[in-house]
C-alpha positions in Angstrom: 93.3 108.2 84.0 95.1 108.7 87.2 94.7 104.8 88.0 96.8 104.1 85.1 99.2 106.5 85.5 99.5 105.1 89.2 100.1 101.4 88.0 102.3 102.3 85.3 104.2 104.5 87.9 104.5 101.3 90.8 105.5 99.1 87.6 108.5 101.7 87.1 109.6 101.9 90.4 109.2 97.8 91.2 111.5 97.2 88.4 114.3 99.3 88.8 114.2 98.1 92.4 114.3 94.8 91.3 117.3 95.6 88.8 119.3 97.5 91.6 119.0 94.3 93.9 120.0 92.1 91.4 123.2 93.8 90.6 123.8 94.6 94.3 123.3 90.7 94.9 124.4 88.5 91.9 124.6 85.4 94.2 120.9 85.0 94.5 120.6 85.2 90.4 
C-alpha cells in the first residue's frame, strides 16, 4: 500500500528531525 509506505516514510523523517533538534538544542530538553 502506498498510503502506508507514505506514513511510515513521514514517521521516519519526523523523528530524526526531532532527534537532530534535540541534540542541536539540549536546553529545551
Amino acid at each position: 500500500m502506498i498510503f502506508d509506505y507514505l506514513l511510515g516514510g513521514a514517521a521516519t523523517i519526523f523523528v530524526t528531525v526531532y532527534l537532530v533538534y534535540a541534540l542541536l538544542r539540549p536546553e529545551r530538553f
